[in-house]
GUVODREN-211842 format. One record per residue (C-alpha): residue in three letters; x, y, z. Coordinates in steps of 0.02 Angstrom, whole numbers, plus 32768, in hexadecimal, padded with zeros to 4 digits. Last residue first. Example, Ala and Ser with C-alpha at 12.3 -4.5 7.8 and 13.67 -1.06 7.14 Angstrom:
<zakes>
ser82AC7FCB8165;ala82677F1F8186;
</zakes>
This chain:
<zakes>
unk07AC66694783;unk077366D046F7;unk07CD678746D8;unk0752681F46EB;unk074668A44687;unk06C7684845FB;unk069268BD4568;unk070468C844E9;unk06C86912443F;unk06C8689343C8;unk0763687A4351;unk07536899429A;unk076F680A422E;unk07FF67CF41BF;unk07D56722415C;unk07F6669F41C9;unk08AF665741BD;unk08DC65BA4183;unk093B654C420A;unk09B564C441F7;unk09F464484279;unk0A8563E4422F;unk0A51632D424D;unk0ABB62FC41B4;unk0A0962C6415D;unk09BF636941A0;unk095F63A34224;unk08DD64214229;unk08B564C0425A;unk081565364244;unk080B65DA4263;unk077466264274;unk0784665F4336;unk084E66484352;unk08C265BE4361;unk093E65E243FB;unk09C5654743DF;unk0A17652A448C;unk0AD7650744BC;unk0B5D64804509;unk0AD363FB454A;unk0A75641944AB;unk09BF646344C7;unk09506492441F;unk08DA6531446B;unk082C65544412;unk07C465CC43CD;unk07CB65834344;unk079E64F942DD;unk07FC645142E0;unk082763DF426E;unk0860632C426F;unk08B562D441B8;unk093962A64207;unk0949628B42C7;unk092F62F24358;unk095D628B4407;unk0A0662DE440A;unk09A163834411;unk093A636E4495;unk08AC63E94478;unk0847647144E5;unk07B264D344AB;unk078F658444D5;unk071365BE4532;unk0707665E4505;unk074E671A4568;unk071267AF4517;unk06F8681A446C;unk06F3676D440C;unk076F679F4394;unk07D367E9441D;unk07F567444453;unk0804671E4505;unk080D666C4555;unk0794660E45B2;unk07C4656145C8;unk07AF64A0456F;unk07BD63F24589;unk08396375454E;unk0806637444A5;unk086E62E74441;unk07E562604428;unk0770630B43DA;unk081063244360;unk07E0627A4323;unk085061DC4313;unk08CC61C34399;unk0958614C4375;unk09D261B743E0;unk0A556221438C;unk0B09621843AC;unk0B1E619F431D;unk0AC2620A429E;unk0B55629142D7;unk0BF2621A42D5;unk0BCA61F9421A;unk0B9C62AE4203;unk0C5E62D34246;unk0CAD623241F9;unk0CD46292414E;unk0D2C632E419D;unk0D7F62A7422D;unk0DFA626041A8;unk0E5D62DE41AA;unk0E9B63264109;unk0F47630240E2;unk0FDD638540ED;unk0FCB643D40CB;unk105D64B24072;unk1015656D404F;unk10A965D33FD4;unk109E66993FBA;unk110C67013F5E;unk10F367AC3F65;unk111368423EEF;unk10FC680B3E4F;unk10E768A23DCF;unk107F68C93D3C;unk10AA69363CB2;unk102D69C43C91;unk0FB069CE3C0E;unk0F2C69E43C8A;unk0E7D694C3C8B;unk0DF069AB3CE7;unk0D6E69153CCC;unk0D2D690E3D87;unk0D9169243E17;unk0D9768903E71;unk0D5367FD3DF2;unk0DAC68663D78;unk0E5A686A3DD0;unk0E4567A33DE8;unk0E2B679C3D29;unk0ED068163D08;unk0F2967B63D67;unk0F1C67023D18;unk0F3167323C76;unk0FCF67943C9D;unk0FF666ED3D01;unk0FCB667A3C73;unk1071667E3C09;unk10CD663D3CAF;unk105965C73CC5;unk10C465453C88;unk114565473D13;unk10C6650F3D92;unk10A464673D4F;unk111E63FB3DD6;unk1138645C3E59;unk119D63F73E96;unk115764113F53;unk10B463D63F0E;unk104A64113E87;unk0F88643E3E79;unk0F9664D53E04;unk0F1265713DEB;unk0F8965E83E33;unk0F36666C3EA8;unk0F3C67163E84;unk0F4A679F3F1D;unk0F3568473EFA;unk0FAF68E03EF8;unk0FC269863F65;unk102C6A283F35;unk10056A1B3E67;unk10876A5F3E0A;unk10B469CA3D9F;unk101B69773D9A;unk0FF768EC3E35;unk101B682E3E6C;unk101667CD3F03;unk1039670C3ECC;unk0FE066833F23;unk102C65C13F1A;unk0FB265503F6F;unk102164A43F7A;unk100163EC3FAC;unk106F638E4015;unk105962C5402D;unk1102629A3FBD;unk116762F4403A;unk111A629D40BD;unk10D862EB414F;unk114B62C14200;unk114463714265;unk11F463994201;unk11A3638D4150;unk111C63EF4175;unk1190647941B6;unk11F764534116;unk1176646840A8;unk1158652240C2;unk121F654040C5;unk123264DF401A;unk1199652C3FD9;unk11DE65DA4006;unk128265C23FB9;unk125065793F1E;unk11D665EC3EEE;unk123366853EA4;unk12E2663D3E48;unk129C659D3E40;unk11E865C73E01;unk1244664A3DA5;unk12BE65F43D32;unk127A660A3C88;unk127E66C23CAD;unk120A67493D0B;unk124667F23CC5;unk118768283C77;unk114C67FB3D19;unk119968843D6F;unk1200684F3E0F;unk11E9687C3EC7;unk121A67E13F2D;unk11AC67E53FD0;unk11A067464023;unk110A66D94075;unk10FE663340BF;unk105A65C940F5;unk106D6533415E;unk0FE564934164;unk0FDE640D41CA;unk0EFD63E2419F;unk0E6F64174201;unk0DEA63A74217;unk0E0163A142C9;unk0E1164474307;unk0D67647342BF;unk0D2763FE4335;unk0D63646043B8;unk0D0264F14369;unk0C6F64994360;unk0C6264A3441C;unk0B9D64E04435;unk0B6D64A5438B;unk0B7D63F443C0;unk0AF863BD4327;unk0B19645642BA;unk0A9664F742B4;unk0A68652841FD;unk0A0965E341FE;unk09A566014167;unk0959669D40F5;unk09E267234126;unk098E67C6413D;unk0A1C68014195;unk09A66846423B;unk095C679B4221;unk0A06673C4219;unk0A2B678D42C6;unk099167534311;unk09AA669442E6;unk0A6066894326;unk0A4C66E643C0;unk0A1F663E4416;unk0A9A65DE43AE;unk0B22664C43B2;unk0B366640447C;unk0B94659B449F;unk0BE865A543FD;unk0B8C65934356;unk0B1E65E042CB;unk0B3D65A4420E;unk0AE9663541B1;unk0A8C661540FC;unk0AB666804067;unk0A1266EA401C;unk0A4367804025;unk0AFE676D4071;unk0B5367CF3FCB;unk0C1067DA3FF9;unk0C67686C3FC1;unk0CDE687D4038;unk0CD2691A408C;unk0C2268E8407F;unk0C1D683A40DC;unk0C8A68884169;unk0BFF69234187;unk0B7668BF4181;unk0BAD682B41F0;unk0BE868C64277;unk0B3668FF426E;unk0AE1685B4280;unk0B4368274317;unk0B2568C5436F;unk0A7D68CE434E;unk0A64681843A2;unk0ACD68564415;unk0A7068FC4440;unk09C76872442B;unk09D167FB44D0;unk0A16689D453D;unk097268E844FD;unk0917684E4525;unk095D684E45C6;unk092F690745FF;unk089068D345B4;unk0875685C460F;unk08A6688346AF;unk082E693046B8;unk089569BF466F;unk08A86A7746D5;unk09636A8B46AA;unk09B76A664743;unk094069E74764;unk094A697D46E0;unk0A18698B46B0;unk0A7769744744;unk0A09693447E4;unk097B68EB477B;unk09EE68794701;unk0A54682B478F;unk09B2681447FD;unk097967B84784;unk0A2467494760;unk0A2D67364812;unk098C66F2480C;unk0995668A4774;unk0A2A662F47D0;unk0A8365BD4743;unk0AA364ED477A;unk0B3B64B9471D;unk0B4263FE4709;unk0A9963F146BC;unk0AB863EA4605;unk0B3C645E460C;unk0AA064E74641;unk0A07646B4650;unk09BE64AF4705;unk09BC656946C9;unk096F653A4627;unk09AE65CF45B0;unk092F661A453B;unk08D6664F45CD;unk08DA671145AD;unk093167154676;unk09AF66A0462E;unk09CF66F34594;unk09F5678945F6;unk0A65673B466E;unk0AB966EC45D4;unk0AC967AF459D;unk0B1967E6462D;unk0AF3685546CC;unk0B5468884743;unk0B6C680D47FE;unk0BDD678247DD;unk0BEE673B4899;unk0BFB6663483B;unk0B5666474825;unk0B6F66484764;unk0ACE66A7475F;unk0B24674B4785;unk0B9A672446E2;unk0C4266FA46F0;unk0CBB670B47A1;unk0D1B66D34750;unk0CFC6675469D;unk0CE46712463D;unk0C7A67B5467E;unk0C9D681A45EC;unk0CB868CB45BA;unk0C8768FD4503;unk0C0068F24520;unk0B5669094548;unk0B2169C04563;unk0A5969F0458C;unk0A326AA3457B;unk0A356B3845F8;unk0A9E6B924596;unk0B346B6D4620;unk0B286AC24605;unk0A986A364644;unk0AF8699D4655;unk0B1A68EC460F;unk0BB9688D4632;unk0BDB680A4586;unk0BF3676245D2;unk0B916705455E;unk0BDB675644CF;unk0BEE67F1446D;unk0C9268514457;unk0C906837438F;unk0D1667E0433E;unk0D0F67F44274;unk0D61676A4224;unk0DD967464192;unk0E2766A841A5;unk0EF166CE41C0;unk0F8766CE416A;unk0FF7674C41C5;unk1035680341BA;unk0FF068564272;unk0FB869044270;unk0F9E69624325;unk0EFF69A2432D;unk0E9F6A4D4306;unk0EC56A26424D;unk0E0A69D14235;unk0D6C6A324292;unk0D0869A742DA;unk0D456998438C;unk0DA06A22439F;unk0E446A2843F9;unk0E6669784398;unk0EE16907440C;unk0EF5688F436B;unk0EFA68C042AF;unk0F0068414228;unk0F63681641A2;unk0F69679C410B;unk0EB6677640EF;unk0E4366E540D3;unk0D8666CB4099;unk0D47662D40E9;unk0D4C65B4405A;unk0CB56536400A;unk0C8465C53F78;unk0CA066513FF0;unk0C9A664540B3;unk0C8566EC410A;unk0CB566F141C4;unk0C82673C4262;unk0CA5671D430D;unk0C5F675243B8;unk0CA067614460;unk0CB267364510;unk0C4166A1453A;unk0C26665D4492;unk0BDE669E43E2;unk0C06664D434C;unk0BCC668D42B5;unk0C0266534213;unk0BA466964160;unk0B93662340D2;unk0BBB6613400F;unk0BCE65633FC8;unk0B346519400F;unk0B42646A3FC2;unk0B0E64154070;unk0BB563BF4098;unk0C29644C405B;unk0BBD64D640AA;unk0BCD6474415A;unk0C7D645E4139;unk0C8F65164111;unk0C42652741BB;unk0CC164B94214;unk0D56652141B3;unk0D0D65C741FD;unk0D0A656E42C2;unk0DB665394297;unk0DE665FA4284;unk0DA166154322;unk0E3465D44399;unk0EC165E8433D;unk0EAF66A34335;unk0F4066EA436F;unk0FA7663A4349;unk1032668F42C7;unk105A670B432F;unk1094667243A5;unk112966574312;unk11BA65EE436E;unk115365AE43EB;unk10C8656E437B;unk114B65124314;unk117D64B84398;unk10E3648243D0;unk10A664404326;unk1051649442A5;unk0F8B648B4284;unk0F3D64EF41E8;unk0EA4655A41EE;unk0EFA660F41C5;unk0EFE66464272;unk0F6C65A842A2;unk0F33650E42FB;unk0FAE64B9437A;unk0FE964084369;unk1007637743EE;unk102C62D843BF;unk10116243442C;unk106A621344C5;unk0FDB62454557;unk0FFA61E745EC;unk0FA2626D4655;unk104A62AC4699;unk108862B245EB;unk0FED633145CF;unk1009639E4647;unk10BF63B5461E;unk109563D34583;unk1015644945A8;unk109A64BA461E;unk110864A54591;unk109864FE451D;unk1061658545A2;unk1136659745BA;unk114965C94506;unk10AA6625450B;unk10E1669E4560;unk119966A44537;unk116866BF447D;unk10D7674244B3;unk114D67E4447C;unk11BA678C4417;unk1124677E4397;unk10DE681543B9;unk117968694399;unk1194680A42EB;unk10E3683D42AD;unk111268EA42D4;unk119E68F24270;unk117168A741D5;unk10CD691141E2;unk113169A941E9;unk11D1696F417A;unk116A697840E5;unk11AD68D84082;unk1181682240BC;unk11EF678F4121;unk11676783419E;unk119F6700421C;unk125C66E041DD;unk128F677B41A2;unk123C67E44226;unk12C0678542AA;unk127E67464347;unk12E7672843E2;unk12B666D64473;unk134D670844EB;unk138E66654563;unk140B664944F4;unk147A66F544F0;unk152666D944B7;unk1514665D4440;unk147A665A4409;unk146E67144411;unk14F7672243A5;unk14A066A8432A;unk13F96702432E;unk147267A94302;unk14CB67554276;unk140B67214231;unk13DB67D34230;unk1467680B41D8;unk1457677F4142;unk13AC67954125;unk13A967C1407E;unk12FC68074015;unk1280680340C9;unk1330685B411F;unk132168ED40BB;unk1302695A4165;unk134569014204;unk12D068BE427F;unk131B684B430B;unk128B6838438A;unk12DB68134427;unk129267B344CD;unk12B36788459B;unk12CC684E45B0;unk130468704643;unk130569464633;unk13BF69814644;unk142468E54646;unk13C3688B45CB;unk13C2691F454D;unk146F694D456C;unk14AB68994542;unk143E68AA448E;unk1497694E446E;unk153269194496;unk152A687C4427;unk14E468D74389;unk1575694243B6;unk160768C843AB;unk15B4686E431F;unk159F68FE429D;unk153F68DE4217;unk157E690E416C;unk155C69B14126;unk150D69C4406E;unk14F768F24063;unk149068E53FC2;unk13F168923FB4;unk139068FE3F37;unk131D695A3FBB;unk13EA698C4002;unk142E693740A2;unk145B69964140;unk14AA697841E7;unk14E069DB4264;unk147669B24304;unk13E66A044352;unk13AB69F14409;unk12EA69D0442B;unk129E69BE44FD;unk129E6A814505;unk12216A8A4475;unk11996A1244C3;unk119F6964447A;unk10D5693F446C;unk10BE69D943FF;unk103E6A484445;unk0F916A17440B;unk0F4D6AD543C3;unk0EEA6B5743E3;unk0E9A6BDE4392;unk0E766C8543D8;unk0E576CF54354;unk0DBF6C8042FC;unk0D986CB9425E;unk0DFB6C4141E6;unk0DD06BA4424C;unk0E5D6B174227;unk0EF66B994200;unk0F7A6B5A4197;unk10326B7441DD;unk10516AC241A5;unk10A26A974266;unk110F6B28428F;unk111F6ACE433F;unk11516A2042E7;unk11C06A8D4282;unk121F6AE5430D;unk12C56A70430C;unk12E06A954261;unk138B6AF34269;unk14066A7B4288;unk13A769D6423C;unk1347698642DE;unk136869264385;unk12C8691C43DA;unk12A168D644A2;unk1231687444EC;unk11EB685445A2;unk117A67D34593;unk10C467D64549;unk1025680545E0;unk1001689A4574;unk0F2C687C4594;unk0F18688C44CC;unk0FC06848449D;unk0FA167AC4523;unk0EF467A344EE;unk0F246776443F;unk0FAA66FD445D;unk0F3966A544B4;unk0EA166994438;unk0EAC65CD4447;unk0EAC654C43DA;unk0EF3648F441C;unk0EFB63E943B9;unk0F1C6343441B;unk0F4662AC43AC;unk0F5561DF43C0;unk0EE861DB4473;unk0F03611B44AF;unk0F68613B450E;unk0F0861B24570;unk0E6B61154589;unk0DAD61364551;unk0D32611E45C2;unk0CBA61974589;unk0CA261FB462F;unk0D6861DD465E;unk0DC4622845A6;unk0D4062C745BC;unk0D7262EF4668;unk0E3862DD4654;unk0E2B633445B4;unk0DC263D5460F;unk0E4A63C846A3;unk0ED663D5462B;unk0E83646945CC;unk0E3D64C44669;unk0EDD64C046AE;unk0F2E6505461E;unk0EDC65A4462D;unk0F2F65F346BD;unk0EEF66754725;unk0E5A66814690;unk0E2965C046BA;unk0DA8659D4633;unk0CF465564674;unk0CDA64B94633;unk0C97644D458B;unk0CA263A0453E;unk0C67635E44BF;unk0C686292446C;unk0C7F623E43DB;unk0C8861944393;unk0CB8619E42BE;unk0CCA60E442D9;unk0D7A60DF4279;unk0DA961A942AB;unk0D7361A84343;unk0D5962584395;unk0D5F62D2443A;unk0D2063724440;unk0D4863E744B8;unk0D15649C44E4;unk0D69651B4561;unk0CD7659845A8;unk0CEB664645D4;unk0D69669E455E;unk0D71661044F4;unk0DE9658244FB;unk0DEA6506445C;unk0E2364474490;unk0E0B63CA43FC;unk0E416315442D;unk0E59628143B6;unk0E4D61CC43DA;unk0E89613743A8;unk0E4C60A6432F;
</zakes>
């Protein structure tokens, strides 16, 4: 049977998981990501993992890829040089923005500036009515003008083509792609009716920027990986995953990169609601913590929660509007500036800061060894023991606890008067803190009850925070996965080819005809299925999730209602819920709002149509390939490998804390705490009173001691 390949770069470490789907075989990888260039550290990381197991390029069937690239390149503004061509007359909306203020008492608020500055836009004549009638017709000769003056004048290598009404007809838009076809090839153009083909021109708009802005990016990253990989011998598939959990092939990713702004995390959410499928848990929380930040997500009844926008280059962290807003299905998360990496300091209050700022892969962390001199939080966690300086990567990557000491002492302990350990402890708990406040906040906007859910830590960080943020929740047990440290990559694997399609059609309910899944649906399932069609799916293999966004007449936002049909690109069954959708709505608006049913008429606003292809078969083999990565140990006491002192402020002081193997843990073994669980790729910190055990998928679970107040510390000195 062949292989599959699962490649997710971080901010610090690039993870890799490789699997066989008839054995259910599996093996990890993990390296330092190349920031200069990141594909380097991908090719290099297959190369390595394909030689230690023996395992031939050819015979390597798929290669899936997530990355946050996209992202940093709006964040850090490393996009191409771009340029606008609006309606005559609009050109300032994506400065305008909503003209709603995020912080109501703050006079000097700021704001992302647009990522196509104002002297890089021209308007053109053009204008269709919000009914779909051409008022002015577009005018070639000075589309063309305008788009030669932009080139000329400021070099732009990309065009977003947003013209007001285009969502409704997209006529213009598409006679301007063609011109530029013709008569100006080597421009990436994007046009806002083909990736976000919504109303409200200001999220329209911006999405379709962003997305010209990083297509020449990651146009050339993509061919610089294919290129990599056809020099390995590599002639397999090769997909990309999209911020809503579905994969799409390489073309596809280059025509739509907005779509792939958080690729890389969302398949760390789907591997959790695995983890809740497999153990009946339907409602968890997902924390994965790596070298550079920290992710969040909800998963309801089996499903991480999802969400049609999202903001990127935020100028505060946690205050939402202070951001530019992106329209695209994505897995709603909460990304927190906490990682290994995170820089600790004392600020200008004389209190200890950690975060945002990170250390990343160069020069990383001061244990790293490699002339990192601040502070981080893996330093910290080094100097509190929890990480084994001699058993980082499993061995490879030897950490220096004296540079991490001296680290701690020259920026945060002696500047502010601390002895070492508790200048690392505190570092240790302001992300804990961190993580547990941002959880809070996301769960309640939402309305998502945690008491009592379970968390699914992972990443090469989450599972040493993992316990201490759940007890600041109050969240009764922690459930680590075998190969916790790079679950994401395996996250890439058990996600299906799947393409989600939205348009706005305004149109009361009340006028909906015998006709209207053809007159309303047929268009967007035909688009959605035809990018699974074209990367080889079967027509006959395509399911459909068909959402509607509906609202009252008069209302300015609407909610989304999902069909309750299983139908292919027929739509076979569809038509006969046409009674139902009043029905339909008005129970969605009461799960919402409560029972506040108006005697208004109700309106469709957006049509919304999800095409996936086949579950993977690597979803069912994952436990499989877990029992088989165990050894045939017995006891927890056969897997103890020794044991060091490591600080709980439980205990009031450094313990000795006992050490385990945790490929040598089998079912049925438990373990009290305080002790440390070592993976090559990350450590479980089990506190005093907890106890963990293993279950029969070789998941790692953990129930919580019953809160207790910490003793006073007592020891200021740091064991050798």
């Amino acid at each position: 049977m062949p292989y599959r390949i699962g490649v997710d770069i971080g901010g610090t470490f690039t993870d890799f998981a490789l699997f066989e789907d008839g054995s259910h075989a599996m093996a990890i990888h993990k390296q330092l990501t190349t920031p200069a260039d990141p594909s380097t550290a991908v090719l290099d990381g297959i190369a390595t993992l394909l030689a230690d197991n023996g395992v031939a390029v050819t015979d390597v069937d798929t290669v899936v890829h997530g990355t946050t690239l996209v992202t940093n390149a709006v964040i850090e503004r490393r996009g191409a040089a771009t340029g606008m061509l609006a309606t005559e007359g609009f050109m300032d909306i994506p400065d305008m923005r909503l003209e709603l203020r995020y912080d109501m008492f703050d006079l000097r608020l700021k704001y992302p500036p647009p990522v196509v500055p104002r002297y890089m836009r021209a308007e053109v004549s053009e204008r269709i009515s919000y009914e779909g009638d051409i008022q002015t017709p577009l005018d070639p000769e000075a589309a063309r003008a305008a788009i030669r003056g932009l080139i000329e004048t400021h070099g732009i290598e990309a065009l977003a083509v947003c013209f007001l009404h285009s969502y409704l007809d997209s006529r213009h838009e598409d006679a301007v792609k063609a011109l530029c076809a013709e008569e100006f090839p080597d421009l990436y153009v994007s046009t806002s009716s083909e990736v976000f083909p919504q109303m409200r021109e200001y999220e329209r708009w911006t999405t379709t920027m962003i997305n010209a802005y990083t297509r020449p990016m990651f146009d050339r990253y993509l061919g610089r990986l294919e290129d990599g990989l056809e020099d390995l011998g590599f002639v397999g598939r090769f997909y990309m995953m999209t911020s809503n959990g579905g994969t799409v092939t390489p073309d596809l990713a280059r025509r739509f990169p907005v779509r792939m702004m958080e690729s890389g995390p969302a398949a760390g959410a789907l591997m959790s609601a695995h983890h809740g499928r497999v153990l009946e848990i339907p409602d968890v929380l997902s924390f994965d913590m790596g070298g550079t930040t920290a992710k969040g997500a909800l998963v309801r009844r089996h499903a991480p929660l999802k969400k049609y926008e999202m903001e990127v280059a935020r100028v505060h962290e946690f205050k939402k509007g202070s951001g530019l807003l992106v329209k695209i299905p994505v897995i709603d998360m909460i990304e927190i500036g906490a990682g290994g990496g995170s820089i600790a300091e004392a600020d200008e209050r004389g209190l200890i800061q950690v975060g945002p700022r990170s250390a990343g892969a160069d020069p990383g962390p001061a244990c790293y060894g490699q002339g990192g001199e601040q502070a981080t939080l893996t330093d910290a966690n080094v100097v509190l023991g929890y990480l084994d300086p001699d058993f980082f990567l499993g061995g490879e990557m030897a950490l220096d606890r004296a540079a991490a000491e001296t680290a701690i002492a020259g920026n945060v302990a002696t500047p502010l008067g601390l002895s070492l350990t508790r200048a690392a402890w505190g570092i240790h708990e302001i992300i804990d803190e961190d993580v547990a406040r941002a959880f809070r906040i996301h769960a309640s906007e939402r309305g998502f009850d945690y008491r009592g859910c379970s968390m699914v830590a992972f990443g090469g960080s989450g599972p040493v925070h993992a316990t201490g943020v759940a007890r600041k929740l109050r969240i009764p047990r922690v459930i680590f996965p075998l190969a916790a440290g790079v679950m994401s990559a395996f996250g890439l694997l058990v996600s299906p080819l799947s393409f989600e399609v939205l348009r706005s059609n305004l149109v009361f309910l009340d006028d909906l005809g015998d006709d209207w899944v053809e007159s309303y649906l047929r268009l967007p399932v035909d688009e959605a299925c035809g990018y699974l069609i074209e990367a080889g799916v079967p027509a006959d293999d395509i399911r459909l999730t068909l959402r509607l966004d509906m609202r009252y007449h008069g209302q300015g936002y609407e909610i989304e209602v999902t069909l309750p049909t299983d139908c292919g690109p027929d739509l076979a069954g569809v038509a006969e819920l046409r009674p139902r959708l009043q029905e339909l709505f008005e129970a969605r608006y009461a799960e919402v709002f409560s029972e506040v049913l108006l005697e208004e008429s109700l309106e469709v606003m957006n049509w919304k149509v999800e095409a996936t292809g086949p579950e993977t078969a690597a979803s069912e083999g994952y436990a499989i390939a877990a029992a088989a990565s165990a050894a045939a140990t017995a006891s927890a006491e056969a897997a103890r490998k020794g044991s060091r002192p490591a600080y709980f402020p439980e205990a009031g002081d450094y313990v000795d804390a006992a050490v385990y193997d945790r490929l040598s843990l089998t079912p049925g073994a438990e373990i009290p705490g305080p002790a440390m669980i070592e993976e090559r790729e990350s450590t479980c910190v089990i506190g005093p009173g907890d106890v963990a055990r293993v279950d029969a998928h070789h998941n790692l679970i953990v129930e919580l001691a019953a809160e207790a107040s910490p003793k006073t510390h007592s020891s200021e000195s740091v064991p050798a």
